[in-house]
N, C-alpha and C positions, 0 to 999 in steps of 0.2 A: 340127620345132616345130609346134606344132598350132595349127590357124588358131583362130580368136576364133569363137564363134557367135555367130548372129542372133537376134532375138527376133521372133516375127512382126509387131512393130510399127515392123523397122526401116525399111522404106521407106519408112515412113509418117515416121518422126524425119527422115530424110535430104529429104523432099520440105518438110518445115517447118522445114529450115534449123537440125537437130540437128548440133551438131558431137561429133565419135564418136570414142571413145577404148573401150579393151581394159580391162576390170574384170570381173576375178575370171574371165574367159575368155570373157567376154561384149563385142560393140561395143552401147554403150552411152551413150547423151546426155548430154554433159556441162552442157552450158547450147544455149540456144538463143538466138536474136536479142536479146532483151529482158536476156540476161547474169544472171548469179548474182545479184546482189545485187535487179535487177527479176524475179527467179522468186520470190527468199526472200519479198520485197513484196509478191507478186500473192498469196503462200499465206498467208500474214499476214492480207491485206487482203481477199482475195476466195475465188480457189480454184485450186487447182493439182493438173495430172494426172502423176503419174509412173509411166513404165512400170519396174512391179518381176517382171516374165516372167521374169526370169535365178532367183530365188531357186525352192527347189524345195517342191513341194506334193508332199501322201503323206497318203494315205490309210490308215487301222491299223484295221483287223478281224478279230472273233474273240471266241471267248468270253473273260469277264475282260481287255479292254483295259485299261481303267481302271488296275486292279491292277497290271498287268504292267508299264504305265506308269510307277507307281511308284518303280520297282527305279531304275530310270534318273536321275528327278529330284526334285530333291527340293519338289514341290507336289504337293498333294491333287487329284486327278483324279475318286476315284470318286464325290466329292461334288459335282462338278462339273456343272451340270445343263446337259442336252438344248440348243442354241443360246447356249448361252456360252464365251467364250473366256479363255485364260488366258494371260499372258507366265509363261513358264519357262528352264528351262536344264538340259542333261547336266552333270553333276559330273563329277571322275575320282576313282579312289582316291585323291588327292593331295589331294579336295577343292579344287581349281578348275575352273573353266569349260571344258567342249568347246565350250559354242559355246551361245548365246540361239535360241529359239523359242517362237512360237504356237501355242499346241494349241490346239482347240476342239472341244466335243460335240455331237455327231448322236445322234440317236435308238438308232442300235446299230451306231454304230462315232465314232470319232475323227479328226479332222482335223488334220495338223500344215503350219506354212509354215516352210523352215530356212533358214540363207543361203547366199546363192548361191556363195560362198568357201569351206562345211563342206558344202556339200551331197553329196558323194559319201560323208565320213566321216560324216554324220548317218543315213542312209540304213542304210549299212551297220550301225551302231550301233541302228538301230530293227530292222533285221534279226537281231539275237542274241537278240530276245523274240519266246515262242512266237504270233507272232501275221501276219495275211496282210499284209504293205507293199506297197501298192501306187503307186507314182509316178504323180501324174496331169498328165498331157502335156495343161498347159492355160495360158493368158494370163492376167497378172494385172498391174491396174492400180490405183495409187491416186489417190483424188482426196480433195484435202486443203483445209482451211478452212474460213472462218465460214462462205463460202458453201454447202460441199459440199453440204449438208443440199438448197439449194435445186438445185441441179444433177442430185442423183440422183433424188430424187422427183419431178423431172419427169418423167422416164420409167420409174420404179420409186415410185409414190407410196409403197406399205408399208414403203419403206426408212425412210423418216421415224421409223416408231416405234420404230426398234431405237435403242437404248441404248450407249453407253462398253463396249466388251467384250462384242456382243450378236452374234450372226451367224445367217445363215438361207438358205434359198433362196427364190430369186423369179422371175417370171418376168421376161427384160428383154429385149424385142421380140422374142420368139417363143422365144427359150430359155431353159434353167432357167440359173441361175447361183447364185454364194454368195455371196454379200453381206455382207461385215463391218464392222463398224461400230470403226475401232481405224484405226492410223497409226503412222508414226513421224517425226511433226513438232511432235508438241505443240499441234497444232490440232484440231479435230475432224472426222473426216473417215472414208471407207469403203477398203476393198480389198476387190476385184471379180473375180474367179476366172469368165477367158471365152472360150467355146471359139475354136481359135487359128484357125479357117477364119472367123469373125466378127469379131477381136480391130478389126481396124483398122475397119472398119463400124461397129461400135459405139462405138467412142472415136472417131470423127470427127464420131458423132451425138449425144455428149456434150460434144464440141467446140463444137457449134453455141450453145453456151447462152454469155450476151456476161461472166459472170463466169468464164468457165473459160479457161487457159491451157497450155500444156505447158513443163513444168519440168525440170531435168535431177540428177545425181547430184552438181554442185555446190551448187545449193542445198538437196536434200536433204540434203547434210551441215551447210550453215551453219544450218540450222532446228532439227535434233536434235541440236543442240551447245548452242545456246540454251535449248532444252528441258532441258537437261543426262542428254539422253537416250545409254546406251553404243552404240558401234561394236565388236564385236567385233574381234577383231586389234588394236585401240588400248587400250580403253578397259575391255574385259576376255580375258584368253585363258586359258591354259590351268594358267598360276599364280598369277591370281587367286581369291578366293575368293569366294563369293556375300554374305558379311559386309563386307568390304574394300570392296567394291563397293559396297556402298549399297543390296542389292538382298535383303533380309532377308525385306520386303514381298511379295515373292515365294512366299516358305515358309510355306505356313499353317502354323497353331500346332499341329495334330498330327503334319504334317509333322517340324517343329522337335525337337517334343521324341519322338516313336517312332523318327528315324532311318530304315535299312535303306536309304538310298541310299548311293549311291557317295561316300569323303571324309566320310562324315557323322560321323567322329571330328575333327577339323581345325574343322568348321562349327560343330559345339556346343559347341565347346572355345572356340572365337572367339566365339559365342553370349552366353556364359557370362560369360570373363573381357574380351571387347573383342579386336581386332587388333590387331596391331603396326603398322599403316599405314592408312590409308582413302582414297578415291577423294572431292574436295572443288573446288569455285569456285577458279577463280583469277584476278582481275583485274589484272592487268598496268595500269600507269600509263602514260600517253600514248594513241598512238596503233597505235602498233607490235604485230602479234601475236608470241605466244608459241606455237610448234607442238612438234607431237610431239619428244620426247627432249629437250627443256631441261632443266635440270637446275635444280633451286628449294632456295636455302640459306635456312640463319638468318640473324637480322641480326649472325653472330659469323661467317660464311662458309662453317657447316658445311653440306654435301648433306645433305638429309631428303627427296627424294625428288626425282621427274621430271616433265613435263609427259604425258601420255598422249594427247590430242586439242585442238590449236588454231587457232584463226582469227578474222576478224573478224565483229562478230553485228552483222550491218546491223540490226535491229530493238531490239538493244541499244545502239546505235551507239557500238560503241568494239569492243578486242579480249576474246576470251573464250575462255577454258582451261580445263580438268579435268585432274588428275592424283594422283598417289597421293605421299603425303607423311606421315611421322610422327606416328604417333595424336596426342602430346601438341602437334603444331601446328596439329592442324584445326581449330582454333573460328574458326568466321567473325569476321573483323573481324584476326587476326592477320597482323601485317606481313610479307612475306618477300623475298628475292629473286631473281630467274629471272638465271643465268649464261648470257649470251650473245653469243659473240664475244668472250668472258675480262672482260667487262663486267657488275658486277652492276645488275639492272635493278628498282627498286621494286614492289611487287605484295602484292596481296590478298587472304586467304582469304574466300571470301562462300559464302551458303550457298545450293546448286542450287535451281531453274534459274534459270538465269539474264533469260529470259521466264516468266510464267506460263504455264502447260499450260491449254486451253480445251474439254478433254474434256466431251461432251456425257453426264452421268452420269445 
């Protein structure tokens, strides 16, 4: 069995009281002193560091990236200008998900971040296009929140100007770094790509500012649940479809209607006439969450689908679910019921997120 890696920031978790669990083959913070629901709060309310080092950064150069890019997903790339970023996703022929990522543009090459769970098969997968991939063996942290803005520009003032989707490099006390301005909390916030011989020096120098906190992989889940942001392997995988999903917005409009990516018979077909299921809110009555694999009837008992990602949204204060359920039951506000423990349980369609999103556009 293969032991768990380390990210270079873990002594730095373990000396501030990270309690450490094995994800995606990574040991990795789950909560720290202040516990889930006070990280969810601090990122809410102030600002929160999470180390995201485990997921894989790759650089793509060569003539015609852009293009080549293409083939693979289904968004517009060569339109894409120089310091902007984009959320995407691999299709397959099936027309569902390999797997969500960040690409973003450089002057004369491409930037991608993948997750740290597909990162071997993503990797591989950029390596079938005529272009150089290179893995870049570097640190990367997020810092999430109202505050962010004020945390990083203290020591990177020009990080201020970047925008929702906007990335660059800078310099951040003596080295160059990439700086992006994007999240996955639903807050406003950067991810910071930093060399791994500095990683803890510099987030313990971004530590010092009295709104910042370290956060772990528990709250970053209960945040971008409320966000009604997806988790890959939950909330999309490999027989979902980018339609189903909610994730349409994704696919520019020339995108849509040219094709030539993988599954793009399936996607414009669901385009066109609608899915047969869709990914929607679900609010559970009470107190009690609703987690993965519950299974959500009509009010006649019949299954029309299942839960995909649940728990409780301390900023929502109650419980909070996403799942994929029968096109003709998603209209928000429709009644249903989550089976669990042979027990039918009241519950909500509402329409995502479940927080506002406070992207800084």
């Amino acid at each position: 069995m293969t032991e768990p890696q380390k990210t270079p920031l873990y002594d730095l978790h373990v000396a501030l009281g990270g309690k450490m669990v094995d994800f995606a083959g990574w040991l990795m913070p789950v909560n720290y002193a202040l516990g889930v629901a006070g990280e969810h709060k601090q990122c809410r309310e102030k600002a929160a560091l999470f180390d995201v080092s485990h997921m894989g950064q790759v650089g793509l150069h060569g003539e015609d990236v852009a293009a080549k890019l293409e083939t693979l997903c289904p968004s517009a790339f060569t339109t894409l200008p120089s310091g902007k970023s984009r959320y995407t996703f691999f299709t397959n022929p099936e027309g569902g998900i390999m797997d969500d990522l960040i690409v973003s543009a450089a002057d004369d090459y491409m930037f991608a971040v993948v997750n740290a769970s597909m990162r071997e098969q993503d990797v591989a997968h950029l390596k079938t296009l005529d272009v150089e991939v290179i893995e870049i063996d570097r640190s990367l942290i997020a810092i999430q929140g109202p505050s962010a803005e004020a945390v990083v520009s203290a020591i990177v003032p020009e990080a201020a100007e970047l925008k929702f989707m906007e990335t660059g490099l800078f310099d951040l006390l003596g080295d160059e770094c990439r700086i992006s301005r994007l999240g996955y909390t639903g807050e406003d916030g950067y991810e910071i790509s930093l060399p791994n011989e500095r990683a803890v020096e510099i987030t313990q120098k971004f530590l010092e500012h009295p709104d910042l906190e370290m956060a772990g992989l528990g709250a970053r889940d209960s945040l971008r649940l409320e966000a009604g942001l997806c988790l890959y392997g939950n909330d999309i995988d490999n027989s979902t479809s980018p339609v189903e999903a909610n994730l349409t917005w994704a696919m520019q409009k020339r995108r849509r209607e040219e094709g030539g990516f993988p599954g793009a018979e399936r996607i414009q077909r669901e385009l066109a006439d609608g899915p047969s299921r869709r990914l929607v809110g679900i609010k559970p009555e009470g107190r009690a969450p609703a987690r993965r694999g519950v299974e959500v009837a009509d009010k006649n008992g019949n299954v029309i689908g299942a839960i995909s990602s649940g728990g409780f949204g301390p900023t929502y204060g109650g419980p909070v679910s996403m799942g994929y359920i029968a096109e003709m039951f998603a209209e928000p506000g429709t009644e249903v019921d989550l089976l669990i423990r042979g027990k039918a349980m009241p519950a909500t369609i509402i329409k995502l997120p479940f927080v506002q999103q406070n992207y800084k556009r």
